[in-house]
DOZA-187060 format. One record per residue (C-alpha): residue number from 0; residue in one letter; x, y, z. Coordinates in steps of 0.5 Angstrom, whole numbers, plus 500, padded with zeros to 3 digits. Layout:
<atoms>
ATOM     n   res     u     v     w
ATOM   NUM     A     X     Y     Z
...
</atoms>
This chain:
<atoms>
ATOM     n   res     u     v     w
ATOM     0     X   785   687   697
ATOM     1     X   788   691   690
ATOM     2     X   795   691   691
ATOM     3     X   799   698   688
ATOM     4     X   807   699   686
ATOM     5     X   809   705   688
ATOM     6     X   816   707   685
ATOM     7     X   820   713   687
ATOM     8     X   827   715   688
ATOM     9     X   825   721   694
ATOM    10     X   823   718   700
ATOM    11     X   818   723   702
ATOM    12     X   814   722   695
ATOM    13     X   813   716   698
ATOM    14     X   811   718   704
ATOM    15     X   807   723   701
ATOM    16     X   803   718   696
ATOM    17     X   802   712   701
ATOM    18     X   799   717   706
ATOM    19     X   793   719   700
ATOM    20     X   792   712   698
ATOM    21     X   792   708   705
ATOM    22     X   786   711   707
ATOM    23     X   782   707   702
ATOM    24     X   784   700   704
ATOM    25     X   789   699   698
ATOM    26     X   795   694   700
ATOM    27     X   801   698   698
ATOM    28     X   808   696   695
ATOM    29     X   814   701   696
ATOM    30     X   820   701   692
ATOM    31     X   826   707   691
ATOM    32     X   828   705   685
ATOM    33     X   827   702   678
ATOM    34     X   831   697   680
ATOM    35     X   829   695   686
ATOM    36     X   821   695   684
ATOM    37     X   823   690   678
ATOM    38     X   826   685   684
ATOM    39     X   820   686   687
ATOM    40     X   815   685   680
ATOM    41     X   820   678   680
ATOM    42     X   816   675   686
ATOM    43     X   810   679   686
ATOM    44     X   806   681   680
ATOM    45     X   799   681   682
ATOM    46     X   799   688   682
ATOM    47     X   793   692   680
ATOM    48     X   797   699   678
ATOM    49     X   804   701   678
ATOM    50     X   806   708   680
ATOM    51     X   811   711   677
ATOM    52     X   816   717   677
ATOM    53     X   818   719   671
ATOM    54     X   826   721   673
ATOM    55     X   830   717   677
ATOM    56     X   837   716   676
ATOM    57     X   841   709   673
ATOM    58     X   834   707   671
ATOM    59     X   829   712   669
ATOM    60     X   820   711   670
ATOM    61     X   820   709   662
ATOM    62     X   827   705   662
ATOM    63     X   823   701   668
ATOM    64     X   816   700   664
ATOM    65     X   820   697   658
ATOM    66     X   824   693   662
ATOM    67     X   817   690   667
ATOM    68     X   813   689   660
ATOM    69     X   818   685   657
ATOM    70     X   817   679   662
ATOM    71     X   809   676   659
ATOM    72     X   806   676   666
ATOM    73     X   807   683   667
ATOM    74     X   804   686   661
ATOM    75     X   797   687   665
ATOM    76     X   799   691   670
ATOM    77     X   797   698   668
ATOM    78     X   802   705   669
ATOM    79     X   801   711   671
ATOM    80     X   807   716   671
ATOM    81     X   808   721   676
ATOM    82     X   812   728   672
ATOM    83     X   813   735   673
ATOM    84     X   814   737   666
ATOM    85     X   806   737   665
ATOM    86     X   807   741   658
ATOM    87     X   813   737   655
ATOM    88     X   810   733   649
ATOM    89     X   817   729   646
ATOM    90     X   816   726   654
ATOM    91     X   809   724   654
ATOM    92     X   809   721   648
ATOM    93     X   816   716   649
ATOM    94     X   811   715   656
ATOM    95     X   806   712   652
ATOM    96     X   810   708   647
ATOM    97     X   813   704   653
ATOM    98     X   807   702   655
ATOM    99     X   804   707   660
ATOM   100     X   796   708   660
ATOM   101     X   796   716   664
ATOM   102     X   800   721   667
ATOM   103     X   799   725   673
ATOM   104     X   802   731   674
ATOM   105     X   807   734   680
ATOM   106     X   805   737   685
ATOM   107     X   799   731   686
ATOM   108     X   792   733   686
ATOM   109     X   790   728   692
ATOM   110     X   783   727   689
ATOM   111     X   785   726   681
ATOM   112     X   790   722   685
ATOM   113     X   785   718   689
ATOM   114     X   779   718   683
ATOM   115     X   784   715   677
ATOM   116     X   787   710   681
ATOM   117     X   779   708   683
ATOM   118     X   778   707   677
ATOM   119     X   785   703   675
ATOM   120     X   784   698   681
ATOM   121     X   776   698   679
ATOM   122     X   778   696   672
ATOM   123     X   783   691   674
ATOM   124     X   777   687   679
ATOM   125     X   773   687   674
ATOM   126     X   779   684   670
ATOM   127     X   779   679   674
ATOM   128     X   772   677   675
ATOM   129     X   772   676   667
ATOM   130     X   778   672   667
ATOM   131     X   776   668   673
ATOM   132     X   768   667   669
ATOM   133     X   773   665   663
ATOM   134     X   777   660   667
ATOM   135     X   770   657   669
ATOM   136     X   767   657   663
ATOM   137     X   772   653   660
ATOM   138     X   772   648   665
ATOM   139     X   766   648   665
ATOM   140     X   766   647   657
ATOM   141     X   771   641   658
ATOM   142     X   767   637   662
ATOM   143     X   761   638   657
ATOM   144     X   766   636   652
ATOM   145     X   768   629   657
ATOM   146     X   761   628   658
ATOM   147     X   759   628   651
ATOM   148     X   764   625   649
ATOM   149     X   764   620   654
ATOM   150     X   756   619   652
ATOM   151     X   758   618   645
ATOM   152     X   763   613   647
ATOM   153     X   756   610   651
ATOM   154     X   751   610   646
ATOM   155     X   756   607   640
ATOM   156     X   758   601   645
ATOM   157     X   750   600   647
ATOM   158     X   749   600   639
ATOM   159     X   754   595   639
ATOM   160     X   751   592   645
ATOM   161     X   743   592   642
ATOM   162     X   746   589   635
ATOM   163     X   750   584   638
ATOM   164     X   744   582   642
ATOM   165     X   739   582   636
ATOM   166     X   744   579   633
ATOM   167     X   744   573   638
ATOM   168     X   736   573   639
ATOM   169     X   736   571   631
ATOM   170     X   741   566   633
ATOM   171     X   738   563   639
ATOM   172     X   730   563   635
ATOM   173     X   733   559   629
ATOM   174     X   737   555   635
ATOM   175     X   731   554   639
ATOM   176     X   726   552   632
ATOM   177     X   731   547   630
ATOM   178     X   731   544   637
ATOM   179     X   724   544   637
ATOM   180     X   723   540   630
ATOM   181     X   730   535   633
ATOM   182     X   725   534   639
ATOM   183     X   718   533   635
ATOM   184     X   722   528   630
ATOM   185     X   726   526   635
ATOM   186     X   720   524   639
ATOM   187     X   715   521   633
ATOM   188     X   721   517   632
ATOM   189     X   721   514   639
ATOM   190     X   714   512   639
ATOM   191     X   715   506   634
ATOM   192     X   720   502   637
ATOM   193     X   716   503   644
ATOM   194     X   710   501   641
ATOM   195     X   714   493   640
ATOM   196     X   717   492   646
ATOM   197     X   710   494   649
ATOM   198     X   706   490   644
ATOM   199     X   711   484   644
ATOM   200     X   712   484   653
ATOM   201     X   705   484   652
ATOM   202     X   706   477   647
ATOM   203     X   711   475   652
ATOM   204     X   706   475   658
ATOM   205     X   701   472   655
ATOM   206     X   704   467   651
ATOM   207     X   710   464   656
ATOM   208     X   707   467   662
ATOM   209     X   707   461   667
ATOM   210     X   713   458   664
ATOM   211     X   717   465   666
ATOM   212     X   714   464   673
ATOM   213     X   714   470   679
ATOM   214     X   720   473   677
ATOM   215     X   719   473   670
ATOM   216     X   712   476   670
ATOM   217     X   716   482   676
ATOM   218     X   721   483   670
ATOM   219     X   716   484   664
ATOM   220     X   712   489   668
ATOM   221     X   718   493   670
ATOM   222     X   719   493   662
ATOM   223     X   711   495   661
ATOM   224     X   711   501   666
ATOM   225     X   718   504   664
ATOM   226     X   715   503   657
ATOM   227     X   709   507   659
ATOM   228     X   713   512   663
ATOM   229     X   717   514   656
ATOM   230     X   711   514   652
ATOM   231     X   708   518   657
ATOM   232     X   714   523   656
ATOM   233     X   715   523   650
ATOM   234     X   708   524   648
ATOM   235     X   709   531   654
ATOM   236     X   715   533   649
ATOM   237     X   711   533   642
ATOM   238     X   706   537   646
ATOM   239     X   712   543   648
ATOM   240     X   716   542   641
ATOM   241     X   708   543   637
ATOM   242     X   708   549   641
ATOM   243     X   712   554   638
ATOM   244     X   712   549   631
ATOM   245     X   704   550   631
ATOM   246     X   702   557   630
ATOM   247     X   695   558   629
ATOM   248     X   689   563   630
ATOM   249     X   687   566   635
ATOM   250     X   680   566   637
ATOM   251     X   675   569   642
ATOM   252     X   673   563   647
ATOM   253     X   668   562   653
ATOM   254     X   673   559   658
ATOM   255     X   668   557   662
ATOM   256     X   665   550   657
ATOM   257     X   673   549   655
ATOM   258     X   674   548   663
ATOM   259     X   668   543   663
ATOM   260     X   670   539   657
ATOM   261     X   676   539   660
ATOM   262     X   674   537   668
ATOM   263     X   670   532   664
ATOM   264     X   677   529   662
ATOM   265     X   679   527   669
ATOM   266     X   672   525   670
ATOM   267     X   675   518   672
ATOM   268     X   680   521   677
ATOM   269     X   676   525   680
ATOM   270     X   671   520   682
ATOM   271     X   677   515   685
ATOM   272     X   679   520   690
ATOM   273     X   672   523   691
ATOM   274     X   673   530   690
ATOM   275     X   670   537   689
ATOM   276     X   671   542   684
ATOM   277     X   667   547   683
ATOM   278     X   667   552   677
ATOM   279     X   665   560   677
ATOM   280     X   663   564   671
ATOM   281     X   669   565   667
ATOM   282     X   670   570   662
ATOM   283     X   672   569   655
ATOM   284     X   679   570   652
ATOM   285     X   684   570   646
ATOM   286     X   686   564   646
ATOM   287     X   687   558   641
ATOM   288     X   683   552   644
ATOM   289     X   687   547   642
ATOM   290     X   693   550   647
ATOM   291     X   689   552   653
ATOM   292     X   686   545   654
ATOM   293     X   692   542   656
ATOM   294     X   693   548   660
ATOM   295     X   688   548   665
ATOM   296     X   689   539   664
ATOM   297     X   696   539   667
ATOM   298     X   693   544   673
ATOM   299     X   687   541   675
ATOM   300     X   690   535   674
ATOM   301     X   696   537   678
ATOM   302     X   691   538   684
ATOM   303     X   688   531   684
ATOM   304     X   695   528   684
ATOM   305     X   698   532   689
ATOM   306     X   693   531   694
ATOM   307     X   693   530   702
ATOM   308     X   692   522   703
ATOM   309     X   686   520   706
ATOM   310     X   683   528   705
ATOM   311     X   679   529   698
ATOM   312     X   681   534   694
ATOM   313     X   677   540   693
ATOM   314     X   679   544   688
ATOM   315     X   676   551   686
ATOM   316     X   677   554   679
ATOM   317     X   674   562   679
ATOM   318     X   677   568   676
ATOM   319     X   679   575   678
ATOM   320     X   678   581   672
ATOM   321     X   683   588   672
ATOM   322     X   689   591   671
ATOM   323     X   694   585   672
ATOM   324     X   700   588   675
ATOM   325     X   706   585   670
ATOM   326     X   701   590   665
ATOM   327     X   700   596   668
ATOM   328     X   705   600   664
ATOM   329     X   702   598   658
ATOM   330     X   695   600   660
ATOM   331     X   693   592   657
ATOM   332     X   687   589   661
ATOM   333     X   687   582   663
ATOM   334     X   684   577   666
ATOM   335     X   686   573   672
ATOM   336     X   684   565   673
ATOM   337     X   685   562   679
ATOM   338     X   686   554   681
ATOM   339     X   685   553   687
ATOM   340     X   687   546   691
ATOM   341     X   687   544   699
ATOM   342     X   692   538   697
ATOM   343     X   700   537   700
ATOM   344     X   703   544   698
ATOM   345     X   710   546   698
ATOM   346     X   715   551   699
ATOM   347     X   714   558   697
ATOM   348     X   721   558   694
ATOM   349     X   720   553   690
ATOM   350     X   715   558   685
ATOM   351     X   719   559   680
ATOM   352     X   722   552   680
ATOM   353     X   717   548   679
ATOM   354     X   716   552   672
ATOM   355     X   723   548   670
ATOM   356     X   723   543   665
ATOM   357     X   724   537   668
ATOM   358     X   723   539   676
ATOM   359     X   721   535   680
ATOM   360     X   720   537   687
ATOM   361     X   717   530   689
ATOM   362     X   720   523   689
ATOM   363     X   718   520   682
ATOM   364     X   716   513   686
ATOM   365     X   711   516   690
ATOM   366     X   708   521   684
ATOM   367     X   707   519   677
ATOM   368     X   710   525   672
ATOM   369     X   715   526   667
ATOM   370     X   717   534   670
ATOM   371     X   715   537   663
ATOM   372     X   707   539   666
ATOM   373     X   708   545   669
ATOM   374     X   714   547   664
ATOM   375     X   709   547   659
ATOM   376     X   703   550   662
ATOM   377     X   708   556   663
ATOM   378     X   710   555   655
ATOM   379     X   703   556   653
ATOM   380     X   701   561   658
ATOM   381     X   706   565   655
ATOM   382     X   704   563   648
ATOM   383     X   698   567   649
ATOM   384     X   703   573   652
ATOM   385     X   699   571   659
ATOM   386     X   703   571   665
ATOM   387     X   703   565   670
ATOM   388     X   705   564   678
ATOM   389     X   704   560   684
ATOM   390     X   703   561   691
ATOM   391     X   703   555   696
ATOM   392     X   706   553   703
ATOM   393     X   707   546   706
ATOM   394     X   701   543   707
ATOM   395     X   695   549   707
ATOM   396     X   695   547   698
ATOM   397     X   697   551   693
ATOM   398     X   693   556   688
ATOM   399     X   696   557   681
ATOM   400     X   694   563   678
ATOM   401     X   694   565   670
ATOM   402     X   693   572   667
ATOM   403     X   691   573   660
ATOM   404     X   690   578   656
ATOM   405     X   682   580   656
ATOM   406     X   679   581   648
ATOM   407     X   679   588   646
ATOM   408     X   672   590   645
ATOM   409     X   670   594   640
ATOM   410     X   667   601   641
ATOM   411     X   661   602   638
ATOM   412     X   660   609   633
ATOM   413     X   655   614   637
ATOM   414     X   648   614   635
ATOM   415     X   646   620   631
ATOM   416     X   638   623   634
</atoms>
């Protein structure tokens, strides 16, 4: 609701202006003199108009305008000055230099009245809305500001961030192909000394066997299988360090002859524990040969290992083509292999475990190993930018599942007719 002043020293003017305006729902403010509407404008000044009487005694209207527009939140307010001298042009003039923005005449016309002050408060609504669309657009452009701002600060410390990572990724890759040539030399150094206790143990049983007696030969023993357990490891840690020492091509192989070369391997094994493996048709892949054997030796030999006693293992090696679901964003198509055993199993929680270096779920006594097996089947797995997985439970065996990357076929041009 617009607020209007109305000033006048004669209460019946007033009264007079009041009763034209009171109709239109303005809410209106009335003072008797300049002095008074200027201790009203000290408290209030969210006034839309002022109407004001042009002589008043002590303060008059154009000593009043000068006083209210020397204060900054009052020089908004619009003035209208009410005057019986219509043709006094010295007077009009000194009203519009202090400030006034129109005249209405005595005696007042009530509807020039009612239609300038109208079009006053109209102005003054549309004054505000403009104001409060600013006020908004400014807020609204200070939050632009911060968000931009803040995104900047973002983006500069994920930069910072990706740098420092790139910079830690070079530093973990030379970190990790010096650990492995440390590894391969390390270990290849290893095997000699190992060969002579394994050599002379072997002098030492033979030649002084019966003068050492029982307890003798029970400790000579003990020194050839913690020799065989360390050449074993050692022999499982040169195969992981070759991994990413050796890069060699890649080449489009029939997985279904190499399982078989590689079953052919465990033939020994195999026929001790009496058991079933069957193999389905398995399709070709990108691989490099060389890494892939011991891939598919390391699981099916895990199968025989980890048998049921007393139960003989039967193994199942087949395959299952599509989109695998780690590859499905890239659009890649792979093929999936599974080695499926009916031996001991495990729990489920351990899926992600076993791929460890050196994890072992079972008591060393009771299963041979050195714990690097899985680890590296993982490692050759993703050599080939594959994926490998397990799903088992406690007695019901265990199913080995590895995804590779099928060969790109190459299409074919059109035939022209």
């Amino acid at each position: 609701m617009a607020k209007i002043l109305i000033v006048d020293d004669r209460e019946d003017n007033l009264m007079s202006i009041s009763s034209l305006l009171e109709p239109a729902g303005y809410q209106l403010a009335k003072a008797n003199s300049g002095r008074e509407a200027l201790k009203i404008l000290l408290i209030e000044y969210d006034f839309a108009l002022i109407l004001m009487d042009v002589q008043m005694p002590n303060l008059s209207g154009f000593e009043t305008a000068s006083l209210i527009y020397e204060r900054e939140r009052l020089r908004h307010i619009p003035i209208i000055f009410i005057t019986a001298h219509r043709h006094d042009e010295e007077n009009i003039f000194k009203g519009y230099k202090t400030g006034a923005v129109d005249y209405i005449y005595k005696p007042i016309n009530p509807d020039l009245l009612r239609a300038k002050v109208s079009v006053f408060v109209e102005l003054y609504r549309k004054n505000h809305q403009l104001i409060a669309q600013e006020q908004k657009l400014i807020a609204i452009n200070k939050n632009l500001e911060n968000e931009i701002n803040e995104r900047k600060i973002s983006e500069e410390k994920v930069k910072l961030l990706n740098l420092q990572l790139l910079q830690n990724i070079d530093k973990l890759e030379v970190a990790n192909k010096d650990l492995d040539r440390f590894a391969f030399m390390a270990s290849h150094d290893l095997q000699e000394p190992l060969r002579k206790i394994n050599v002379f143990s072997e002098r030492l049983e033979s030649e002084y066997g019966k003068r050492l007696g029982e307890g003798g030969k029970k400790y000579i023993n003990r020194i050839q299988n913690a020799t065989s357990r360390l050449q074993a490891l050692i022999k499982d840690i040169l195969t992981f360090s070759k991994i990413s020492i050796d890069k060699t091509v890649f080449i489009t192989t029939d997985l279904t002859p190499l399982v078989n070369e590689v079953i052919n391997e465990l033939d020994s094994i195999i026929e001790e524990k009496k058991a079933t493996i069957t193999v389905d048709l398995l399709p070709c892949a990108s691989i490099n040969p060389n890494l892939m054997r011991p891939l598919f030796y390391n699981l099916i030999h895990n199968s025989l290992k980890y048998s049921k006693k007393g139960i003989p293992p039967v193994i199942r090696i087949f395959t299952e083509s599509g989109g695998d679901k780690q590859s499905k964003a890239a659009n890649n198509k792979y093929c999936r292999i599974f080695i499926s055993d009916n031996g001991i199993g495990f729990e489920q929680v351990f899926s992600e475990q076993i791929f460890d270096m050196f994890k072992r779920l079972h008591n060393q006594n009771e299963y041979e190993g050195t714990g690097i097996g899985l680890a590296l089947c993982k490692k050759i797995v993703e050599e080939h930018n594959g994926y490998i997985s397990a799903k088992s439970a406690v007695g019901e065996g265990s199913t080995f599942i590895v995804s590779l990357p099928m060969p790109e076929v190459e299409k074919s041009a059109p035939m022209k007719v």
